[in-house]
PDB file of N, CA, C, O and CB in Angstrom:
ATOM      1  N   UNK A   1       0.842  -1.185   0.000  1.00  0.00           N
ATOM      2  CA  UNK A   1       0.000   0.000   0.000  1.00  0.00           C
ATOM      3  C   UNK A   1       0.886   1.247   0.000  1.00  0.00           C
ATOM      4  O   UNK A   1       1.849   1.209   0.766  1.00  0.00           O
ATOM      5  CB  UNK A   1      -0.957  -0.001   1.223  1.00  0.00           C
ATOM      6  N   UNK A   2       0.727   2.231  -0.664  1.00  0.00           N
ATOM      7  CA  UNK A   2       1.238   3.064  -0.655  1.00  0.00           C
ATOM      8  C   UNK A   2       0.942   4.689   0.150  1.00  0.00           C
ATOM      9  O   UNK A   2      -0.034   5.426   0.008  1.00  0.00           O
ATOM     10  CB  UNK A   2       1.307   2.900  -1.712  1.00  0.00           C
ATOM     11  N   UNK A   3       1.825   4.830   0.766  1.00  0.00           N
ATOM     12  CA  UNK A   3       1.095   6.216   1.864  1.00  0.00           C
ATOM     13  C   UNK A   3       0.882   7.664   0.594  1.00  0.00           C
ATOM     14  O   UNK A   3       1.460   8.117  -0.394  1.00  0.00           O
ATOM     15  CB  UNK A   3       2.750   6.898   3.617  1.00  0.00           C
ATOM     16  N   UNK A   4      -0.124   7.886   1.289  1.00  0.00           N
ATOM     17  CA  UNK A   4      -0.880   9.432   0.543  1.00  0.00           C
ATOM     18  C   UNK A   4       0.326   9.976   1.397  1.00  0.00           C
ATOM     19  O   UNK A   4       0.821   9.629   2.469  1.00  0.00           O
ATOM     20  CB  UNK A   4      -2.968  10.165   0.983  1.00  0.00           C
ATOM     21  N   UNK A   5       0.657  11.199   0.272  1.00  0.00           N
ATOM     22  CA  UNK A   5       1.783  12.796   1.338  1.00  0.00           C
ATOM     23  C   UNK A   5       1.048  13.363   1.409  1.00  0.00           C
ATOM     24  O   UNK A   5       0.057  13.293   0.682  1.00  0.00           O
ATOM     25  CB  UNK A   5       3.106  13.899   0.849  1.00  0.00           C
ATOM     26  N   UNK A   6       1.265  14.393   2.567  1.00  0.00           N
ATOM     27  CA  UNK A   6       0.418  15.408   2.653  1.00  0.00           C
ATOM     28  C   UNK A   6       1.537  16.525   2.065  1.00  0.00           C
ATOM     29  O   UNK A   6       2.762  16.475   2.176  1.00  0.00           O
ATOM     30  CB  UNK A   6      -0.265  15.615   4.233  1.00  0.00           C
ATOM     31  N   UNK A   7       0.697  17.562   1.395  1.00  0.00           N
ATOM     32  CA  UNK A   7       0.929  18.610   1.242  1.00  0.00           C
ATOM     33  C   UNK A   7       1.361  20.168   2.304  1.00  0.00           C
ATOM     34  O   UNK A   7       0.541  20.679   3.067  1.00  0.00           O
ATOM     35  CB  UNK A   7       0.040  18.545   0.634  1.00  0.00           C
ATOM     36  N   UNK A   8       2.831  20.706   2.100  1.00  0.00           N
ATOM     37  CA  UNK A   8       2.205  21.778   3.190  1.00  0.00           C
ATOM     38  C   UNK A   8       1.031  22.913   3.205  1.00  0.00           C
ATOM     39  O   UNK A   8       0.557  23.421   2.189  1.00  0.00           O
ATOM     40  CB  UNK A   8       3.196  22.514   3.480  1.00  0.00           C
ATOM     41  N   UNK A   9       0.710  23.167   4.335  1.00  0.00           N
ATOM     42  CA  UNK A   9      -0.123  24.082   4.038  1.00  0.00           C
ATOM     43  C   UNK A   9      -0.283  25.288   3.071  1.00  0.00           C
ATOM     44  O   UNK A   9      -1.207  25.570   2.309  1.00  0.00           O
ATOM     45  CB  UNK A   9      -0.204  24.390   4.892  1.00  0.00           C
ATOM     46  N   UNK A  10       1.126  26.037   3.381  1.00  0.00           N
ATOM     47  CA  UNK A  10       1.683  27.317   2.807  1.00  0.00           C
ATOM     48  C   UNK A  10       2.033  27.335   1.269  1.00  0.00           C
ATOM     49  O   UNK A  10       2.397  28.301   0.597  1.00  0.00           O
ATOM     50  CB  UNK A  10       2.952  27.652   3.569  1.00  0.00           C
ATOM     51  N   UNK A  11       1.732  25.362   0.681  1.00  0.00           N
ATOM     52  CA  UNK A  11       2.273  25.371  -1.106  1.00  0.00           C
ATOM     53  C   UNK A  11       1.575  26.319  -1.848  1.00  0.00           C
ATOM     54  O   UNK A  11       1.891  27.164  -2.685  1.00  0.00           O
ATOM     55  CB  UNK A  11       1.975  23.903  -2.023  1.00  0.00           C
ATOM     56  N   UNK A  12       0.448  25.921  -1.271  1.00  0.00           N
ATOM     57  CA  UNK A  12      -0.504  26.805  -2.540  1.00  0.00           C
ATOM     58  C   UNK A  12      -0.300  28.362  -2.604  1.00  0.00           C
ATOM     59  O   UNK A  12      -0.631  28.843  -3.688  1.00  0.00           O
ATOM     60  CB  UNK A  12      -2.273  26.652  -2.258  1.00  0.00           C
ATOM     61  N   UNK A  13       0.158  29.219  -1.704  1.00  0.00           N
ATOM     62  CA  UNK A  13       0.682  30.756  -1.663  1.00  0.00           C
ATOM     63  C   UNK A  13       2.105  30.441  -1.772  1.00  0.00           C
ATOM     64  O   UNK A  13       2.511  31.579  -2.007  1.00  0.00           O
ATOM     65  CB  UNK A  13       0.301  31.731  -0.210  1.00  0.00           C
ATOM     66  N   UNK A  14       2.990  29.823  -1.769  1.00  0.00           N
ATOM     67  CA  UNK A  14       4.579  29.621  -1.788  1.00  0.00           C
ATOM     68  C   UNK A  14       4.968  30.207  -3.186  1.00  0.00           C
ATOM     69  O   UNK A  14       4.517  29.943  -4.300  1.00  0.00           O
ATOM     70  CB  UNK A  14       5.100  27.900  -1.632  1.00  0.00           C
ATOM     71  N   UNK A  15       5.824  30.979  -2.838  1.00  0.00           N
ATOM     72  CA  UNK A  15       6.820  31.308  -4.240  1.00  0.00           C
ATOM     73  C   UNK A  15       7.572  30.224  -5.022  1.00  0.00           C
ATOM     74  O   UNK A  15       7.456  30.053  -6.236  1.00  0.00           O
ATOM     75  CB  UNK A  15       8.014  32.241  -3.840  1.00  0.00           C
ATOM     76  N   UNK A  16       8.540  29.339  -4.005  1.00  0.00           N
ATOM     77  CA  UNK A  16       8.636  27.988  -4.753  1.00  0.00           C
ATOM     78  C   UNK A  16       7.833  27.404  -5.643  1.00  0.00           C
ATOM     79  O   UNK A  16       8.188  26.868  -6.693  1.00  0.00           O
ATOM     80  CB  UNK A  16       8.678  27.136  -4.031  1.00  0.00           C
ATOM     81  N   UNK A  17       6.700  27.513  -5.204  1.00  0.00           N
ATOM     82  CA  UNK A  17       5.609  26.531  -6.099  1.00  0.00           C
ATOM     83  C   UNK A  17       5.509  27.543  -7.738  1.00  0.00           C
ATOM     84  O   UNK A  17       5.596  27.343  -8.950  1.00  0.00           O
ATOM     85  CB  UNK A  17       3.577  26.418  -5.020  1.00  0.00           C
ATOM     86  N   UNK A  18       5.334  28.398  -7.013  1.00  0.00           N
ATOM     87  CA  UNK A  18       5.182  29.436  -8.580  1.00  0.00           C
ATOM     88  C   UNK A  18       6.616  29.657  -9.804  1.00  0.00           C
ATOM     89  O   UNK A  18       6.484  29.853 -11.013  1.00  0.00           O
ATOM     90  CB  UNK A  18       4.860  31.324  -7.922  1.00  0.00           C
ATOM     91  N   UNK A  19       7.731  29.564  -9.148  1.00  0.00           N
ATOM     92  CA  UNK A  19       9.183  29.072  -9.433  1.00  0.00           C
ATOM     93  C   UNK A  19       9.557  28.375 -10.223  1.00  0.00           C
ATOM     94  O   UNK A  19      10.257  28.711 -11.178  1.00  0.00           O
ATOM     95  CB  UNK A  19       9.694  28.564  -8.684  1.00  0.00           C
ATOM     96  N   UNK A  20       9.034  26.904  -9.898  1.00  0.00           N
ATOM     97  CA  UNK A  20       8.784  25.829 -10.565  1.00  0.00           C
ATOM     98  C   UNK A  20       7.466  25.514 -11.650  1.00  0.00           C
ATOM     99  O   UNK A  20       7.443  24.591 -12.465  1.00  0.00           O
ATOM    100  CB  UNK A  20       8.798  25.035  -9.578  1.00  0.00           C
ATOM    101  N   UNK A  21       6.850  26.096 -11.523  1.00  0.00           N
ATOM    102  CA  UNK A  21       5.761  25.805 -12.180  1.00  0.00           C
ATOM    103  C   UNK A  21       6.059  26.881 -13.367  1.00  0.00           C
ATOM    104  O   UNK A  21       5.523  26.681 -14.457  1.00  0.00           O
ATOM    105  CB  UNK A  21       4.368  25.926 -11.279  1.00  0.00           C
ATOM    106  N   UNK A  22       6.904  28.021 -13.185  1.00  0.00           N
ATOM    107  CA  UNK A  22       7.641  28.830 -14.351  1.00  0.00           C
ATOM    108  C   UNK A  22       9.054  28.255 -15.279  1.00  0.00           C
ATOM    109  O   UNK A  22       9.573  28.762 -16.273  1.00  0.00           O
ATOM    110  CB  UNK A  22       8.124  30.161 -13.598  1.00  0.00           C
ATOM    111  N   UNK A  23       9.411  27.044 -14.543  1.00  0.00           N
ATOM    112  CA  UNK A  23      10.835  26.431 -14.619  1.00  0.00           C
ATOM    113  C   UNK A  23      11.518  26.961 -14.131  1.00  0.00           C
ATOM    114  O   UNK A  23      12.603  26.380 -14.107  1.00  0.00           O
ATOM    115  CB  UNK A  23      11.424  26.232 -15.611  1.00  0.00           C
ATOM    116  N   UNK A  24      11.505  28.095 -13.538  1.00  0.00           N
ATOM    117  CA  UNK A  24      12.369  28.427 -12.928  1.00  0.00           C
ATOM    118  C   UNK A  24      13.400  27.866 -11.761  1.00  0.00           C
ATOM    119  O   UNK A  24      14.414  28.460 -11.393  1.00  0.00           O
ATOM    120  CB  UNK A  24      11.878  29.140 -12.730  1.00  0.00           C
ATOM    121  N   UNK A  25      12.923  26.588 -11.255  1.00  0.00           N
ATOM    122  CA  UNK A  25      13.261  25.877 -10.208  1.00  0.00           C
ATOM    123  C   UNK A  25      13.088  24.647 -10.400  1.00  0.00           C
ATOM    124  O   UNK A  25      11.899  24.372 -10.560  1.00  0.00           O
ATOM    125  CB  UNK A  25      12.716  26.206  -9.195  1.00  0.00           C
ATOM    126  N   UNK A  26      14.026  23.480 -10.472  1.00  0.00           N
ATOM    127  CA  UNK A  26      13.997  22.262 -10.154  1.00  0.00           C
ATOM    128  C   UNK A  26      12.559  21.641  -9.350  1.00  0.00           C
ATOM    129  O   UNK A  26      12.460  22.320  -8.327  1.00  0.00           O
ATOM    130  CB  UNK A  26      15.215  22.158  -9.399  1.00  0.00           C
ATOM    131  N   UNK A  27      11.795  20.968  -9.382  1.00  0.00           N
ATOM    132  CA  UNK A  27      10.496  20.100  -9.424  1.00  0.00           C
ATOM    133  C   UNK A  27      11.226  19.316  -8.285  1.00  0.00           C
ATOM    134  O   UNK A  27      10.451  18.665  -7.585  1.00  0.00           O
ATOM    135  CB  UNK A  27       9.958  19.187 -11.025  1.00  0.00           C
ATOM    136  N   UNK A  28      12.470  19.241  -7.967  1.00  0.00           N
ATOM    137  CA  UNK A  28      13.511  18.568  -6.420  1.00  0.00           C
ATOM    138  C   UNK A  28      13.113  19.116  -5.406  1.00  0.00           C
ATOM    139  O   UNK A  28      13.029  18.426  -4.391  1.00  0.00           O
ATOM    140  CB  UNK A  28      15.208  18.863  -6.265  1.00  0.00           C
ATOM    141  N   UNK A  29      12.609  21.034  -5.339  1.00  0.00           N
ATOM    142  CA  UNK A  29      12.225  21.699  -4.308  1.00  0.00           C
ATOM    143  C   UNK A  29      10.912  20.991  -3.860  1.00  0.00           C
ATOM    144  O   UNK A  29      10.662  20.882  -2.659  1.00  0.00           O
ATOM    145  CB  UNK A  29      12.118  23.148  -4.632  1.00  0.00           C
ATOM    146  N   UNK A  30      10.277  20.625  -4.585  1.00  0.00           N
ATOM    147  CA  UNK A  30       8.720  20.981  -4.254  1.00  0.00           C
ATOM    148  C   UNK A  30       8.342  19.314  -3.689  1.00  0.00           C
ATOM    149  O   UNK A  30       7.641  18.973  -2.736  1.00  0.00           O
ATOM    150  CB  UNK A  30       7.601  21.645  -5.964  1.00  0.00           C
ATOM    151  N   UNK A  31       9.039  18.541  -4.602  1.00  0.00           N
ATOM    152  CA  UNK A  31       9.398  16.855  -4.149  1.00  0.00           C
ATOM    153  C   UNK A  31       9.928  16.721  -2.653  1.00  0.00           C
ATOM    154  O   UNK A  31       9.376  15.944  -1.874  1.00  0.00           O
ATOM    155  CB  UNK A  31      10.750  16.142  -5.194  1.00  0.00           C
ATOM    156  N   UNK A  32      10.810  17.354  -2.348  1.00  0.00           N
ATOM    157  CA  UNK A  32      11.819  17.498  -0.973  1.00  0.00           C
ATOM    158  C   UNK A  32      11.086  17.861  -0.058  1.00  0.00           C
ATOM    159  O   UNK A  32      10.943  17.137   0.928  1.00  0.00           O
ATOM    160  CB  UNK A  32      13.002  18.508  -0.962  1.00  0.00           C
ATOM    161  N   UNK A  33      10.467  19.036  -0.165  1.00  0.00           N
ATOM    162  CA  UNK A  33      10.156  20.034   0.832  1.00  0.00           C
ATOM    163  C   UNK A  33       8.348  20.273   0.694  1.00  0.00           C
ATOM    164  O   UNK A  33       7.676  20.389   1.719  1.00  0.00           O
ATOM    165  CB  UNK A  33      11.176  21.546   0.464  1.00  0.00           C
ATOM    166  N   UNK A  34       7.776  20.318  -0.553  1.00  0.00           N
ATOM    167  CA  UNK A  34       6.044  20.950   0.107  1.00  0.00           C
ATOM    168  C   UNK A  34       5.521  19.791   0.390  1.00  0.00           C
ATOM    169  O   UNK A  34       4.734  19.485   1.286  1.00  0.00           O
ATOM    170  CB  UNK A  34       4.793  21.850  -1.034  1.00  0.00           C
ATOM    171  N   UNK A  35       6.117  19.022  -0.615  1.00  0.00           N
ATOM    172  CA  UNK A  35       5.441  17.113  -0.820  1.00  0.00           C
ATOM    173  C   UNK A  35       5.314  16.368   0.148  1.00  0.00           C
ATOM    174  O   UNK A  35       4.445  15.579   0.523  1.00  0.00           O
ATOM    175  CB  UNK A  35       6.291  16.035  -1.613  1.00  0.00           C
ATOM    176  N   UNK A  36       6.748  16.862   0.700  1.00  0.00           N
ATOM    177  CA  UNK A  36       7.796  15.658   1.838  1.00  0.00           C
ATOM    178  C   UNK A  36       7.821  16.154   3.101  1.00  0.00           C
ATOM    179  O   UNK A  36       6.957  16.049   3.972  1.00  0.00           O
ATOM    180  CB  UNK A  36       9.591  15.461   1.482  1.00  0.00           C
ATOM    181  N   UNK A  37       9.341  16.945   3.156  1.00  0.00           N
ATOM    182  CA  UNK A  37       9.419  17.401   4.315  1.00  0.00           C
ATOM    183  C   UNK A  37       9.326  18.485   4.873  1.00  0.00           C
ATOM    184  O   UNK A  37      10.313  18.959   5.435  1.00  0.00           O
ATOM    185  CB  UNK A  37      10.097  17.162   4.598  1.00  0.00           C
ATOM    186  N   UNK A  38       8.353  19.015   4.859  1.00  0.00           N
ATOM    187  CA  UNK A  38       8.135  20.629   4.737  1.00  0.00           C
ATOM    188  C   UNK A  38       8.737  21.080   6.390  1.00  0.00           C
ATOM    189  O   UNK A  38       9.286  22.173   6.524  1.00  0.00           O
ATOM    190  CB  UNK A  38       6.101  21.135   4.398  1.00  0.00           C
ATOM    191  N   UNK A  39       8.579  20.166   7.555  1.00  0.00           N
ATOM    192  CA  UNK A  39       8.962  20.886   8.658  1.00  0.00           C
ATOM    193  C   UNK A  39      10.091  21.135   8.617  1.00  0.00           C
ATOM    194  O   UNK A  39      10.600  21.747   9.555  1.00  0.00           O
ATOM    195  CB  UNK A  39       8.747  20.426   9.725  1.00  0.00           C
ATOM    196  N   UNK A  40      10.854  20.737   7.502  1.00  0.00           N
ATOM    197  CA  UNK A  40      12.496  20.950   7.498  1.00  0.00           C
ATOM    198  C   UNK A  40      12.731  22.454   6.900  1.00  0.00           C
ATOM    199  O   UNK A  40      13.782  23.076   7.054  1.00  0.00           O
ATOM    200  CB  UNK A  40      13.372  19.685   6.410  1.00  0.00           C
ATOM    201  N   UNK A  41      11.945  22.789   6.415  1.00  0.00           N
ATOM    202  CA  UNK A  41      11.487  23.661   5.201  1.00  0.00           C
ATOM    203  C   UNK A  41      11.750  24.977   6.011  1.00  0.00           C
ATOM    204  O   UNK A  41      10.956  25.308   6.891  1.00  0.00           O
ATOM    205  CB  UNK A  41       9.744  23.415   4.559  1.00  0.00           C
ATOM    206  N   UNK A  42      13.036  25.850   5.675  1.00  0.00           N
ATOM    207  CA  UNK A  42      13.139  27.371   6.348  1.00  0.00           C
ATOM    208  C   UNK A  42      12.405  27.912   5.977  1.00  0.00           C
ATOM    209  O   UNK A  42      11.892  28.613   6.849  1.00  0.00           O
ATOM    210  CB  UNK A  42      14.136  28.208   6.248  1.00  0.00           C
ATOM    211  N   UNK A  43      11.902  28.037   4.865  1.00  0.00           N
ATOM    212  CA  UNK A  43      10.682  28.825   4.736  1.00  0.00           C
ATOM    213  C   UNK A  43       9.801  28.960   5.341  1.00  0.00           C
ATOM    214  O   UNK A  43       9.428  30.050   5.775  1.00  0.00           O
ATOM    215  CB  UNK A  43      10.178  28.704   4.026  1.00  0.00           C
ATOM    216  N   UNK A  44       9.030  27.477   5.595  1.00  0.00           N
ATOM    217  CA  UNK A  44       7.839  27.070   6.491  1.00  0.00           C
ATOM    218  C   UNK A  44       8.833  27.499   8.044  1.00  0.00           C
ATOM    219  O   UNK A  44       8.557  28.535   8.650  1.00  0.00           O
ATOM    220  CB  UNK A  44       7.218  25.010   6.222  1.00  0.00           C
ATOM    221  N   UNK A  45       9.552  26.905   8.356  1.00  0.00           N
ATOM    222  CA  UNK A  45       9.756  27.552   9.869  1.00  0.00           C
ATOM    223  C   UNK A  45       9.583  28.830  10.500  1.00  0.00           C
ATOM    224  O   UNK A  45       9.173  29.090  11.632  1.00  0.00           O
ATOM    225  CB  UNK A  45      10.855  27.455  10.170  1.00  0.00           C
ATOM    226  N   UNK A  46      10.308  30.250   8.748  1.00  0.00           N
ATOM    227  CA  UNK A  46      10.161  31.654   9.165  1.00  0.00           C
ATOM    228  C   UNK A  46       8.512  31.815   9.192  1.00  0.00           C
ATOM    229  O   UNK A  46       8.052  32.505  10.101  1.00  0.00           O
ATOM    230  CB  UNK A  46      10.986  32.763   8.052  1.00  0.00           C
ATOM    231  N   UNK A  47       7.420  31.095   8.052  1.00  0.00           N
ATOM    232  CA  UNK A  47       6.513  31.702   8.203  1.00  0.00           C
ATOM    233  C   UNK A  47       5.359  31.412   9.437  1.00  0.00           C
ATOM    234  O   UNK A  47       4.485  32.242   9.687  1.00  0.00           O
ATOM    235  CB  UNK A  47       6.160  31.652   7.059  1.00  0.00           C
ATOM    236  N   UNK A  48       5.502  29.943  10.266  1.00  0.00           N
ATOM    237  CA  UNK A  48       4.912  29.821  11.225  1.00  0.00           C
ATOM    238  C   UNK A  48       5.367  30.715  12.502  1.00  0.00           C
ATOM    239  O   UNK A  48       4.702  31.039  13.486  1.00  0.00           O
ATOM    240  CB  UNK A  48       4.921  28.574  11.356  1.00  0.00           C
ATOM    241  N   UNK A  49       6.519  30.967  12.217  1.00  0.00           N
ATOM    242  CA  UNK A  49       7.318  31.904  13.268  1.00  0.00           C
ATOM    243  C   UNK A  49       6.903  33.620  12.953  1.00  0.00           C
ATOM    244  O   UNK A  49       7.315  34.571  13.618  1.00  0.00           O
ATOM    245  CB  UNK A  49       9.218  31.616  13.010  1.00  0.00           C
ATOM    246  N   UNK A  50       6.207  33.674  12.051  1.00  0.00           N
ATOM    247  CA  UNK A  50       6.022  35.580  11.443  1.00  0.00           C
ATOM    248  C   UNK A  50       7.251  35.963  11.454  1.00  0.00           C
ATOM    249  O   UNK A  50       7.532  37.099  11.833  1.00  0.00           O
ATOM    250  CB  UNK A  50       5.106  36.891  12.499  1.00  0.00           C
ATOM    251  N   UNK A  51       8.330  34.966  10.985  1.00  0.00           N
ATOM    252  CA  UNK A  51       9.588  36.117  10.961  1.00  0.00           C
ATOM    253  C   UNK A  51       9.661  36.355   9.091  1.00  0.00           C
ATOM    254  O   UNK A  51       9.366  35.477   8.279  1.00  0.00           O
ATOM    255  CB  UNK A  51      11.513  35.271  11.832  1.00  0.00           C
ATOM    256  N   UNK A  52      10.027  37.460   8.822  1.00  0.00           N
ATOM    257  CA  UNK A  52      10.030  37.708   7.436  1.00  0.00           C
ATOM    258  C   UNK A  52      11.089  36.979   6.575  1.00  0.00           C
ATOM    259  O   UNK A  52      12.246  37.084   6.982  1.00  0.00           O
ATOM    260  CB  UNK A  52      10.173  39.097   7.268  1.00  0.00           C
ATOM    261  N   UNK A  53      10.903  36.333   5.571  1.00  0.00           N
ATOM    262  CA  UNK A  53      11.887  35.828   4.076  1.00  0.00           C
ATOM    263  C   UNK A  53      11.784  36.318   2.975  1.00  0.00           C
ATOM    264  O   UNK A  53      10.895  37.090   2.616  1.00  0.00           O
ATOM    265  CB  UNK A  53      11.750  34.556   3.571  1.00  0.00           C
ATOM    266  N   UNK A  54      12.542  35.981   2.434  1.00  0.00           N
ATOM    267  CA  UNK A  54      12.214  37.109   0.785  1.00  0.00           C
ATOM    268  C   UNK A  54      11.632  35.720  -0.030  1.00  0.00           C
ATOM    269  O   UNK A  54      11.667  34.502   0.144  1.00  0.00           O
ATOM    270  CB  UNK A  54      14.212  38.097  -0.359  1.00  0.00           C
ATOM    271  N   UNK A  55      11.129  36.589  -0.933  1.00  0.00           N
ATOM    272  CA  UNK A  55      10.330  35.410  -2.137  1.00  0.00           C
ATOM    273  C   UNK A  55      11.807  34.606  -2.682  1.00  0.00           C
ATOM    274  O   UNK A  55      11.740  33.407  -2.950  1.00  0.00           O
ATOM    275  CB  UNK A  55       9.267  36.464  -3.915  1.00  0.00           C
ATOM    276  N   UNK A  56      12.705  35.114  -2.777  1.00  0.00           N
ATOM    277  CA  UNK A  56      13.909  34.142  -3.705  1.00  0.00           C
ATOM    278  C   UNK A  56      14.841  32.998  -2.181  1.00  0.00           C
ATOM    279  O   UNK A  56      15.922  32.411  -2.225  1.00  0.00           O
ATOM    280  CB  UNK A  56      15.571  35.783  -4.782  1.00  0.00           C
ATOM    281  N   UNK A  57      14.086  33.075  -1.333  1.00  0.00           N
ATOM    282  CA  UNK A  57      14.873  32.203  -0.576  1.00  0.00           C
ATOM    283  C   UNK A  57      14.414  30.645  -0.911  1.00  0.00           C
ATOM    284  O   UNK A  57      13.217  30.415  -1.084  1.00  0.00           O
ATOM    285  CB  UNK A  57      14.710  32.599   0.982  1.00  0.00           C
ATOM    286  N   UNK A  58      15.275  29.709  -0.987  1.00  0.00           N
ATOM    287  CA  UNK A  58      14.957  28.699  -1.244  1.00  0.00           C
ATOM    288  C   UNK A  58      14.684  27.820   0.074  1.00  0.00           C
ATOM    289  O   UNK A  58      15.223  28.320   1.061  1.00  0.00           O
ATOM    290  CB  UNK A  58      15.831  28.314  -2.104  1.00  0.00           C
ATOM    291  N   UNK A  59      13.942  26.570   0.345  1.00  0.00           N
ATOM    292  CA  UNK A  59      13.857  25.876   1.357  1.00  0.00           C
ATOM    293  C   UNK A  59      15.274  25.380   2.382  1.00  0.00           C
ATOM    294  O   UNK A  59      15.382  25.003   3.549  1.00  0.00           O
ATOM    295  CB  UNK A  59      13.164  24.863   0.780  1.00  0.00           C
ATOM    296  N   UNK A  60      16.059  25.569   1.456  1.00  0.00           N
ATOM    297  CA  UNK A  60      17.267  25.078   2.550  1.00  0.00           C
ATOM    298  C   UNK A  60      17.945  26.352   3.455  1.00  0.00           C
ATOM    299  O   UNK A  60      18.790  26.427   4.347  1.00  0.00           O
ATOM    300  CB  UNK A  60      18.659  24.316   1.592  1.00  0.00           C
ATOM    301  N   UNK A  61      17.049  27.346   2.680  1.00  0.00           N
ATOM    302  CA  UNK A  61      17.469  28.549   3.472  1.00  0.00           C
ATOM    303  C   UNK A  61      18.391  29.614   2.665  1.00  0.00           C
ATOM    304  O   UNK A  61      18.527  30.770   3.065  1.00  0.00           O
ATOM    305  CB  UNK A  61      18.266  28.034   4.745  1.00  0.00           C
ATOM    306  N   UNK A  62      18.971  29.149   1.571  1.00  0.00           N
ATOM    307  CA  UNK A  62      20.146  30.152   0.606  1.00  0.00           C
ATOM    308  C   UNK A  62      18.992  30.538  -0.085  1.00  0.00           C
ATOM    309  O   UNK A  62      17.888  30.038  -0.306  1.00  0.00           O
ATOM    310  CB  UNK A  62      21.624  29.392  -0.507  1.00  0.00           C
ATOM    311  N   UNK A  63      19.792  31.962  -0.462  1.00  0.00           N
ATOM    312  CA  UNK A  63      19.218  32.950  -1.753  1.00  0.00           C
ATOM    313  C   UNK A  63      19.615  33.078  -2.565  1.00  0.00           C
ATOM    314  O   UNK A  63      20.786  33.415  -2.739  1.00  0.00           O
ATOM    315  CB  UNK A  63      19.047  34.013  -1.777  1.00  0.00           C
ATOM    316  N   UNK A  64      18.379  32.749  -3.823  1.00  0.00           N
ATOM    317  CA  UNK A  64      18.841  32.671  -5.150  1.00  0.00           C
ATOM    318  C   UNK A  64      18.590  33.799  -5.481  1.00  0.00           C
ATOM    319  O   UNK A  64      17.397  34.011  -5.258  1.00  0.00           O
ATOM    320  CB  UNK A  64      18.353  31.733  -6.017  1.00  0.00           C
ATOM    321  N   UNK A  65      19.125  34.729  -5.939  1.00  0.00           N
ATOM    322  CA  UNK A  65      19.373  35.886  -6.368  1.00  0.00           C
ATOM    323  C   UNK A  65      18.679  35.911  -8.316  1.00  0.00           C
ATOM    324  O   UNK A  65      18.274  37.006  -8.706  1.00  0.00           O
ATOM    325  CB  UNK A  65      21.195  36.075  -6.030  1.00  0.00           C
ATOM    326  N   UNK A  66      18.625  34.849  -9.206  1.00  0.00           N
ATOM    327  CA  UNK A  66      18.333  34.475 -10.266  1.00  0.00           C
ATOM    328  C   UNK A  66      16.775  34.578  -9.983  1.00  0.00           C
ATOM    329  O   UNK A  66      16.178  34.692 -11.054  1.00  0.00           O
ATOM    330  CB  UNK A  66      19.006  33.195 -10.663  1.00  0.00           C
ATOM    331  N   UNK A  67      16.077  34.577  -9.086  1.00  0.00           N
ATOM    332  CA  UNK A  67      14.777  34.619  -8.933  1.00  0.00           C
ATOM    333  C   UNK A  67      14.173  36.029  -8.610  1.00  0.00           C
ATOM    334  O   UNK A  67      13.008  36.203  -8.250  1.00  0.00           O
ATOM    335  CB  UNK A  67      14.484  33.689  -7.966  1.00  0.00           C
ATOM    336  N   UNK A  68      14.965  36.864  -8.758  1.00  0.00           N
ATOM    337  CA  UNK A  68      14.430  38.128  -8.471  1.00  0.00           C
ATOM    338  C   UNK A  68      13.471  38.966  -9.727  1.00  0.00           C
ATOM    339  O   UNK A  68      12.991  40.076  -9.499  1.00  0.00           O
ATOM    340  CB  UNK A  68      15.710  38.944  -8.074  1.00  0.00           C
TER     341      UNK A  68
END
């Protein structure tokens, strides 16, 4: 049997998601992190925390500057 993933909450407003869905980003982000492991996810950590990130930060936490 195979387990259903859950989705994170925050994919559907995430810049990642929009990133990738432009090509702009490897389809690895969204596999890794909204699919998978999102609590790992700096993004998801700053935004449950209200601390601010920029749209070009990626889940591991570096900024891609190419996404601006």
């Amino acid at each position: 049997m195979i387990k259903q993933q859950q989705v994170c909450k925050w994919y559907c407003c995430c810049p990642i998601r929009e990133f990738t869905e432009e090509g702009r980003l490897d389809r690895h982000w969204i596999e890794e992190y909204c699919h998978g492991y999102w609590e790992r996810c700096i993004r998801y950590q700053k935004e449950e925390n209200g601390s601010y990130h920029p749209d070009n930060m990626l889940p591991d936490g570096r900024i891609d500057k190419s996404l601006l």
